[in-house]
C-alpha positions as CSV (number, residue, x, y, z in Angstrom):
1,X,22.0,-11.6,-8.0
2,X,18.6,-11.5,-5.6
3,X,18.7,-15.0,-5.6
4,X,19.7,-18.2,-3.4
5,X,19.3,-20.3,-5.9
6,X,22.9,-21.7,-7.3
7,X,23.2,-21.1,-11.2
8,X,26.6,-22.2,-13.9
9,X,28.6,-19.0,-13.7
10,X,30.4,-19.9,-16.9
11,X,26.0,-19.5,-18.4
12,X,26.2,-16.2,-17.2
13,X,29.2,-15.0,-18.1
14,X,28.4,-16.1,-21.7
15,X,24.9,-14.9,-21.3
16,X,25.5,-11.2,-20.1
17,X,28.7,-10.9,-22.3
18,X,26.0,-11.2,-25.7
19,X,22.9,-9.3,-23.6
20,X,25.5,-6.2,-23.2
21,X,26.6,-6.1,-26.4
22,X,30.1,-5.8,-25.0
23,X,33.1,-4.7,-26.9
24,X,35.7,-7.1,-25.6
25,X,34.8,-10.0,-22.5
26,X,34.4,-9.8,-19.1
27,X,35.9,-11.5,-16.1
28,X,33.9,-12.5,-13.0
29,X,35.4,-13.3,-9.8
30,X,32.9,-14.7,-7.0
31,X,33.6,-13.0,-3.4
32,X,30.1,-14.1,-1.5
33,X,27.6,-15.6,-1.7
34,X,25.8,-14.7,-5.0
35,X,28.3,-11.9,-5.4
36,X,31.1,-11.0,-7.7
37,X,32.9,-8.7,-8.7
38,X,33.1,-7.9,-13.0
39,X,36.0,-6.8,-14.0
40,X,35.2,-5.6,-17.7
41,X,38.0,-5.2,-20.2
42,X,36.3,-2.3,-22.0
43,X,35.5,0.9,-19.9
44,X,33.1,2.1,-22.1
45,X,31.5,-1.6,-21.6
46,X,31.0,-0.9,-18.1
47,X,29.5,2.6,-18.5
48,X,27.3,1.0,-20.8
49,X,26.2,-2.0,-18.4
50,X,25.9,0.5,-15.5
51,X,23.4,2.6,-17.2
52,X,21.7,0.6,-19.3
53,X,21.4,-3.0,-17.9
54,X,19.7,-5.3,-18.9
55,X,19.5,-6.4,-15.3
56,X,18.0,-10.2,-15.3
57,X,19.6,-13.4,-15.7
58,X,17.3,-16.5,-15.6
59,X,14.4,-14.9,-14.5
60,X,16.5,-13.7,-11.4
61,X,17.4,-9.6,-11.1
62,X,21.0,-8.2,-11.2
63,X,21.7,-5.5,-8.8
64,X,25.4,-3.9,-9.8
65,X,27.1,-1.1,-7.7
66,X,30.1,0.6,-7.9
67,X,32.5,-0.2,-5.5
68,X,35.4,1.3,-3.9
69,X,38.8,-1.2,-3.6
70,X,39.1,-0.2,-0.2
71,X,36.1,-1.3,1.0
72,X,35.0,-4.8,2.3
73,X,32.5,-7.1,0.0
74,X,30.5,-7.1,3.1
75,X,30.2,-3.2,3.3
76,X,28.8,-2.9,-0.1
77,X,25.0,-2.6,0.1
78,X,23.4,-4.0,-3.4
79,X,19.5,-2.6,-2.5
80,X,18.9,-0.2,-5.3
81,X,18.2,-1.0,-8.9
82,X,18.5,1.5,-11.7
83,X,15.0,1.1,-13.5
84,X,12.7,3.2,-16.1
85,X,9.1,3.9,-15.0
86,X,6.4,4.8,-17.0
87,X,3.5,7.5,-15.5
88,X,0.6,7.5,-16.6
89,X,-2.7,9.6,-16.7
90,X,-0.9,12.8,-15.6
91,X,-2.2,16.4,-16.9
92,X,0.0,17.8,-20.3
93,X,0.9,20.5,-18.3
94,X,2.2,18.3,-15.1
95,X,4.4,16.3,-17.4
96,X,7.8,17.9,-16.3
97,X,10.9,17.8,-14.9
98,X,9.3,19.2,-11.0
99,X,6.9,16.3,-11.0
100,X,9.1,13.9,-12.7
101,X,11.5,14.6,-9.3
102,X,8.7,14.2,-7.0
103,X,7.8,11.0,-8.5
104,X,10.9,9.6,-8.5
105,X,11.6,10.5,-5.0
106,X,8.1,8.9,-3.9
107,X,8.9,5.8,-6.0
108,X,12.7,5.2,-4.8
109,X,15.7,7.7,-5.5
110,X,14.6,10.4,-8.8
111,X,17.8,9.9,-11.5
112,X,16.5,11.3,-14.8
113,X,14.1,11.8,-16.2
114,X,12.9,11.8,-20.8
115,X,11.6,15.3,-21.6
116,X,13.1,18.0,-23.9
117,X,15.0,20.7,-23.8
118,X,12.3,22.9,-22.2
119,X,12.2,19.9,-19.1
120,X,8.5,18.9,-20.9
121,X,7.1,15.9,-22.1
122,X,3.7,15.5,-24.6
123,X,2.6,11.7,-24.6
124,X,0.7,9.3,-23.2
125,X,3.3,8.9,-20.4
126,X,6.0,10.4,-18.5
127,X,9.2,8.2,-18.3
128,X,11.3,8.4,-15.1
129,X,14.4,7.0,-14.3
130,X,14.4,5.9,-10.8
131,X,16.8,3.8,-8.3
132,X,14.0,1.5,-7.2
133,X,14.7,0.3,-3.5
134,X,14.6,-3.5,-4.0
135,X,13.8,-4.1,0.1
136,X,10.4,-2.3,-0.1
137,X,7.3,-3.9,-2.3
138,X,6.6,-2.1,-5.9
139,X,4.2,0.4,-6.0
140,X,1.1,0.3,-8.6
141,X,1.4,4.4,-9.0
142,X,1.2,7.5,-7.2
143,X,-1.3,9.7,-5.5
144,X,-0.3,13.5,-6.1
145,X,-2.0,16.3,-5.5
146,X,-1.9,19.5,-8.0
147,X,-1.6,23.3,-6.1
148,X,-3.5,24.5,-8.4
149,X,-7.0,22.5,-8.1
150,X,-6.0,21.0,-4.7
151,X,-7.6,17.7,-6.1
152,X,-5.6,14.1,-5.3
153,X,-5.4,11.6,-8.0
154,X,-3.9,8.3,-8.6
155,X,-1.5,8.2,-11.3
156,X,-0.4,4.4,-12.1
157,X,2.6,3.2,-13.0
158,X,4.6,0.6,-15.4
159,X,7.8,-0.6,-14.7
């Protein structure tokens, strides 16, 4: 967790176990300093927390990576979190899959992104997964500017 702050690791355990809906328990073994590693007794459990989250415990966030057993706790970099972004104010016709990627590379790392099977989206917002880089401050929204009118505009964001 992105915290100094000590916390009961029995609460979380208990805590996470009911806010992931898990199938069967999980079993957390501290190796650092605010670090563990989960060992979860359901692999679709962990496919499920990995994608889906939630990622806070007491106010604090919870940055998970995957990890390889050969590698040292200290070599494992936890700076990315996995989070849904909400654009706002963008043209119909700019609510795609191309721009969805732009944004998401401007904002952190692009993952996914919610349109249809034509790679469109009609609504009030275009939603784009993201791995948000937890070193550098949040941004408000995006300027991008359109080939076609050559025009900038800011296009604000939820998180």
């Amino acid at each position: 967790m992105l915290t100094e702050k000590k916390f009961i690791l029995k609460a979380f355990i208990q805590t996470m176990e009911v806010a992931w809906s898990l199938l069967r328990g999980i079993i957390v073994n501290p190796v650092g300093e605010n670090v563990f590693i989960i060992d979860f007794s359901h692999k679709g459990d962990r496919g499920y927390v990995l994608n889906n989250g939630p990622r806070f415990f007491d106010g604090h966030v919870i940055i998970l990576a995957e990890f390889d057993s050969d590698a040292r706790v200290e070599d494992i970099v936890f700076d990315r979190l996995p989070i849904w972004i909400r654009v706002f104010n963008l043209p119909i016709n700019k609510m795609n899959m191309r721009v969805a990627m732009v944004v998401g590379d401007k904002v952190g790392r692009f993952s996914e992104v919610d349109v249809d099977d034509n790679g469109r989206k009609i609504g009030r917002y275009l939603r784009i997964r993201v791995k948000l880089d937890v070193t550098k401050p949040l941004r408000r929204g995006v300027v991008l500017k359109f080939d076609d009118k050559g025009i900038e505009d800011w296009f604000p964001f939820q998180y």
